[in-house]
Steps between C-alpha positions, in 0.01 A plus 500: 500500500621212535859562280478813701521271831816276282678823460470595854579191603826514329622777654447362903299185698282796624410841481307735732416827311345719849818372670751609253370841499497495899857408524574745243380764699657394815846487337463849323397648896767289672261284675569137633258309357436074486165282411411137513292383215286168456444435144120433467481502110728481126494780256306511251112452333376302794682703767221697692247179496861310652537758702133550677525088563799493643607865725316405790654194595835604358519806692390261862777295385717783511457680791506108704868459345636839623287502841808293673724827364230752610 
């Protein structure tokens, strides 16, 4: 909802649920762990029609930015 998405908001300038649980489990085993992230949509009612629109480019956009790293 979207006072759902205000909450959240309030809280951190982004959140990434699958992630959190990830590097949850790599702490708990002792495991190095690091991730780049492109932010492709906001939280909230609109999120998975923001995010369908906009993954594909963000994630290109991404992986140009770290290939000089890579």
């Amino acid at each position: 909802t979207a006072e759902g998405a205000r909450r959240l908001a309030s809280l951190g300038p982004a959140e990434h649920l699958e992630l959190a649980g990830v590097f949850a489990a790599c702490r708990a085993a002792g495991v190095p762990v690091a991730a780049a992230l492109a932010v492709a949509n906001r939280v909230g009612p609109d999120a998975n029609a923001e995010w369908r629109a906009n993954h594909a480019r963000v994630s290109r956009a991404l992986v140009e930015a770290l290939r000089p790293a890579l």
